[in-house]
Structure formats: C-alpha cells, structure tokens
N, C-alpha and C positions, 0 to 999 in steps of 0.2 A: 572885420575878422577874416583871419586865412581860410578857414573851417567852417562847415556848418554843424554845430556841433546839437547833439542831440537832447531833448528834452522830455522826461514824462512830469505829468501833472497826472496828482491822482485822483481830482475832482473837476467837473467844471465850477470855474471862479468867473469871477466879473470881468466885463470886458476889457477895463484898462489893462490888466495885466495879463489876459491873452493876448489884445493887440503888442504889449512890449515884446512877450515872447514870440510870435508868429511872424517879426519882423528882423528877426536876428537868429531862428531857430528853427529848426525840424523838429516839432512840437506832434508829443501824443496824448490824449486826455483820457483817461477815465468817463466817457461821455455820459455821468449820472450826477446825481446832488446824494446820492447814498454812498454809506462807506465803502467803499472797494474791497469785494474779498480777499482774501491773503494770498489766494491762491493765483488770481487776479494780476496783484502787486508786483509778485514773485517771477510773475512770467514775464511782464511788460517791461520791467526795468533793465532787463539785461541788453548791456551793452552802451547807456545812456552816460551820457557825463553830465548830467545834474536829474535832482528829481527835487518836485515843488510839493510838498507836501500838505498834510493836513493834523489837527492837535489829535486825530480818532485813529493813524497811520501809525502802528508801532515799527519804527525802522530801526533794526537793530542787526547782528553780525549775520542773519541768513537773508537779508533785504541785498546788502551792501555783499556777498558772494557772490547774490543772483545777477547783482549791478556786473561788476565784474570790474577791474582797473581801468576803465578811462572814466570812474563816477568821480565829480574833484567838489561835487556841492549838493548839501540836501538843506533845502531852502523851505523853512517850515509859515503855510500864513497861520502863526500867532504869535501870538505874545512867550505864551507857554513853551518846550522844550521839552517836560520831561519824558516824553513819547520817544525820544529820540537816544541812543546807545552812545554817547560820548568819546567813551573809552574806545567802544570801537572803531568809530570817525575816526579818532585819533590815534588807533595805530594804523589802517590803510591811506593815513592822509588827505580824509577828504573835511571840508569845511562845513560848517553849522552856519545858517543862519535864520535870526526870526525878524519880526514886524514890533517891534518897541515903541511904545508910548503914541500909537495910534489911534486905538478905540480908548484914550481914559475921559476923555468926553461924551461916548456913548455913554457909557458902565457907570460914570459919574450918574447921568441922566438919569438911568434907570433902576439907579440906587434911590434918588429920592421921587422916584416913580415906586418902588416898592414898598417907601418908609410911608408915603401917604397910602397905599394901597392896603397895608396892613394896618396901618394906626385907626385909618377910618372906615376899617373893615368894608373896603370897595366892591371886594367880588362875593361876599356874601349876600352884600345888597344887591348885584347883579344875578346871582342866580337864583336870589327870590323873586326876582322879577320874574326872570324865566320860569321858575317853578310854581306862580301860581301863587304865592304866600305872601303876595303885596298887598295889604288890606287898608283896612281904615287906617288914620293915625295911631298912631301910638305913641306916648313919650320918652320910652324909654326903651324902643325897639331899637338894635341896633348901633347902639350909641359907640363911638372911636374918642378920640382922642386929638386935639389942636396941638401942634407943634408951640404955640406960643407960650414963650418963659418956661419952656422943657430943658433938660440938660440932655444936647447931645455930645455922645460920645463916639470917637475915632478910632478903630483900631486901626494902625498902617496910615501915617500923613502924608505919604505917596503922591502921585498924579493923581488918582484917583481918589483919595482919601481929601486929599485939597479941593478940588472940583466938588464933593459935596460939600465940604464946610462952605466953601463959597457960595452955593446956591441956596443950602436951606439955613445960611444967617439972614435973610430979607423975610425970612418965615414969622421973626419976631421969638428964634430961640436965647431963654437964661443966659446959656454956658456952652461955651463948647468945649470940652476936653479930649486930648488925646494923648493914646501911648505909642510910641516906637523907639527905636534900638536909642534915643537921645533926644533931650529938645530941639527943634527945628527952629530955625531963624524965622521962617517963614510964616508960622502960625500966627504975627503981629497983624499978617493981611485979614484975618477974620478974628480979630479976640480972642484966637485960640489960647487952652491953659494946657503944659504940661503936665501927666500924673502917673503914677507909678501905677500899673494893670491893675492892682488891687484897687486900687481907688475910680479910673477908670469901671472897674464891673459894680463896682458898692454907687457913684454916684450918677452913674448914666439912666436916663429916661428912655432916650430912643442908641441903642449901642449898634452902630456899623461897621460891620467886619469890612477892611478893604489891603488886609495885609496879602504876602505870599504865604505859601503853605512851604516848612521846612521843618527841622528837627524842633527849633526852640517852637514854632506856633502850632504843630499837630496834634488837634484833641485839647487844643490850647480853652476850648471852651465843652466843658465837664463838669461832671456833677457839683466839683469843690467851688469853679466858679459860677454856675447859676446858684448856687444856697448863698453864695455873697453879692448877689445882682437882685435889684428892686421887686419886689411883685406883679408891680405894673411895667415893669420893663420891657420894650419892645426891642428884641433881635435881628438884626437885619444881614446877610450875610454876602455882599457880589465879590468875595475874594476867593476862598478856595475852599472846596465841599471839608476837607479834613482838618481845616481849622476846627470843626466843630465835631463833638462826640454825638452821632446821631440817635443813640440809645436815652444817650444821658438828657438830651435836649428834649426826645418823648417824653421822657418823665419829668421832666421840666414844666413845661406845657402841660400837661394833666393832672400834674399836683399842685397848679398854681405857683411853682415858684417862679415864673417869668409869665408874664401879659399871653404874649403873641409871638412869629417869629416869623422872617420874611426872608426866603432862600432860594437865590437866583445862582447858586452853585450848591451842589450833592457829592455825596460819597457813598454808593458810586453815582455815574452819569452815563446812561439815565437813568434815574431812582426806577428802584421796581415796581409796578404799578400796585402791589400789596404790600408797601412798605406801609409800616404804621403811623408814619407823622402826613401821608395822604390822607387820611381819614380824619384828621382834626380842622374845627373850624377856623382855630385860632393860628393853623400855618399856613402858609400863601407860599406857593410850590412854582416857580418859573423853570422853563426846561432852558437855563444856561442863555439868556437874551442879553446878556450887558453888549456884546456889538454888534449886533442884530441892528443896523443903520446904512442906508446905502455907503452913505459917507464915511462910516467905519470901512465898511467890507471893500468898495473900490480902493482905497486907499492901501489897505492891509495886501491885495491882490497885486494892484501896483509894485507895493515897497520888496515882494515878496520875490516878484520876476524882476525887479530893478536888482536885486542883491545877488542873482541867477547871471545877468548879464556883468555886474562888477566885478562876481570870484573869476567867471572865467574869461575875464581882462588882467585876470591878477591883480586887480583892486581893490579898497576896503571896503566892504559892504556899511550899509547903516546900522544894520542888524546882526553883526558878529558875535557869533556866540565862538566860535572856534575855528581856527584860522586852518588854514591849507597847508599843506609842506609838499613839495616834489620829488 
C-alpha cells in the first residue's frame, strides 16, 4: 500500500487478526475485553479510515462524525449487524462488513450441549452437588429425559440449524422436523420432514430455535404458540433473544404448559440478574456462549481484519454487508 492508513479496534481480539492488522496498519486498541465507553469510542475514532468493531459497539451518525471523512470501513467481528446505522454508512459512503457462517459449528455445538443440559437437568444435578443435597439414592430424583425416538424440531434450517440436525440424529431421535421460509433440498441429509410452524410447535418434543430475529420471527414464540406446544416440550433457544416473548415463555414454564427451556440468547443481553425466568429450575440461562471456541473467535478476528485490509484495497470483502462508494 502507498499509505499507512489508520485503524481503531474497539476491543482486544485474538492474535490472528491483530497480527493481520499490525502488519499493514497503525493499529489502536481499546486495550480491555470490556465494552468501551462511548465516550471512549467517540474520542479514539476520529480521523481513522476503518474501525473493527464489536456486536456491544453502537456505531451510528455521531460515531461516523467523530470518524470524520477518511473512515471508508467499519468492519464488525460478528455474524450480527444490527449494532450498526446502515443508512448512515450509506449516505457518508463508508462499507459494512461482518464475519458470516463462522461460528455455526460452534452454536451448532452448543445447541445440542444445551438440549442435553436441559433435557437431563445437568446443572441442577451439579449444583446439588455443590449444595450439599446429594444424598442417598433416590429413584426418581431428578429424572430428564433421553433424546431417543423424540420428535425434534427445527426452527431456521440454516448452517446452524443443519449442524444440529446432523449431530443429534446419531442420538437415536423419531423425527426430525423443520420449518423455514420453504422446504429445503437439503433436509434428505438427516430424514428431515417439512412442516408448516403450527405443526412444528404441536408436534416437537425437544423445539430448537436457530432462525434470525426479523419482523415475521419477533415474539414469534408467545403465549398462542406455547398453548399449542407439548407439555413435556422442551425449548431450546441459540438464535435470537426476540424470537421469544420472555413474559409469555415465564408463564409457560410455571403453568406447566411447556417442560423446560434452554436459552443461550435473551432479550435483553445481559438478562437482568432479577429477571424472573432466573429463578426457575426448569430454565437453563447461558450468558450468549454459541462462539465462545477458540476456533470460532480466531477465525471471526481473522475474517474481520482480513475484510479491513480488502475494502481499503478496494476489494470485495467475504463479509459485505454494504459496499463503499467514493
């Protein structure tokens, strides 16, 4: 490059993708793993032509002022975007980009890390331990639930939504069905069955959310669809905290009309430490772990500075959400 052109990062990230940057850039960090105050933000960016963000980073038209006209790229490590002011990129002409179809072998993982955690009530059993309350036998202490010849169900047959089907059919489950915007070709790989949502929430034993969150899926699980979901149904949720009505899902769970429910995304995040579905045995509470992997995070860090050095080559990044104009 003719230039060395300038860089803020608003967290420290994994090595690989500071070594990308630090070898093509005048690179400044945020030198914490905590979110960066606003104020923070607002002061550091000015003057930078890219900033490598974070999904906790609201950058919107007073970030992109304090930037000032040589910012041409805000390069976010996630998946996610809505953190980010579109319109406004888009009228100073600066580029979006994120980290796509990275972590869905994490998230996959630790989807059916949560559907066993909840089914077979794992962390109840662990904090009896710790608590002192591990006694003699019992036979019908703590009893969960076997995946075998269950009906699971899919919401979202995604990357992610695929990678569980794939893993927990060796489980020895029934059925597997799933809904999204159309039948997928690909569901022949796991005996997947197409079903219209209604049928999905009526016939699913273990249901895992793994859609995005948008207008048609928001609150998309509410009072009207747990009264048509099993009793013994278990919930599983690694897609997005607002797919789910978190009111409706309390009284869900405490009036017995759904088992259990296992919630690795909230609305909001972080849940408040006195929300009400923390106080239930039967919810299994993750504070947002689906790429919580090295192998996720170097990657994501990578792709995130690799897409930093593309725009300002004027190249296409992997992760284009929103292209550049001069």
């Amino acid at each position: 490059m003719s230039q060395r052109y300038k860089v803020y990062v608003t967290r420290r990230i994994p090595d690989p993708g500071t070594r990308l940057l630090d070898s093509s850039f005048d690179v400044t960090f945020w030198d914490s793993d905590d979110v960066i105050p606003r104020e923070e933000l607002l002061k550091n960016v000015k003057g930078v032509d890219a900033i490598l963000c974070m999904l906790t980073d609201k950058i919107n038209d007073e970030v992109l002022e304090h930037a000032g006209p040589k910012l041409q790229v805000v390069s976010t490590m996630s998946v996610g975007y809505e953190h980010i002011d579109l319109k406004a990129c888009r009228e100073k002409g600066v580029a979006v980009t994120n980290t796509p179809n990275v972590s869905s072998d994490s998230v996959a993982e630790l989807t059916v890390a949560l559907v066993l955690l909840t089914a077979r009530r794992l962390l109840e059993g662990a904090y009896a331990v710790k608590n002192g309350q591990w006694g003699k036998w019992k036979p019908m202490w703590l009893c969960g639930v076997e995946m075998k010849k269950r009906t699971l169900g899919i919401m979202g047959l995604g990357r992610i939504g695929y990678g569980v089907a794939k893993r927990l059919k060796p489980f020895g489950v029934g059925r597997i069905v799933y809904h999204d915007v159309q039948k997928l070709s690909y569901d022949s790989d796991f005996g997947g069955e197409y079903v219209e949502f209604e049928d999905l929430a009526k016939e699913s034993d273990i249901l895992c959310i793994c859609c995005n969150l948008n207008p048609q899926t928001k609150h998309l699980f509410n009072k009207d669809t747990f009264q048509k979901m099993k009793n013994s149904a278990i919930l599983i949720n690694t897609g997005r905290g607002g797919v789910i009505n978190h009111p409706d899902l309390f009284d869900a769970l405490t009036s017995n009309q759904i088992a259990a429910a296992g919630l690795d995304v909230t609305d909001p995040e972080p849940l408040p430490a006195d929300h009400p579905l923390l106080t239930l045995n039967n919810c299994v509470i993750l504070p947002h772990m689906g790429s919580n992997t090295w192998e996720s995070r170097n990657r994501m860090a990578e792709i995130a500075a690799e897409n930093i050095i593309t725009v300002l080559n004027n190249g296409h990044p992997k992760g284009e959400v929103l292209q550049r104009w001069n």
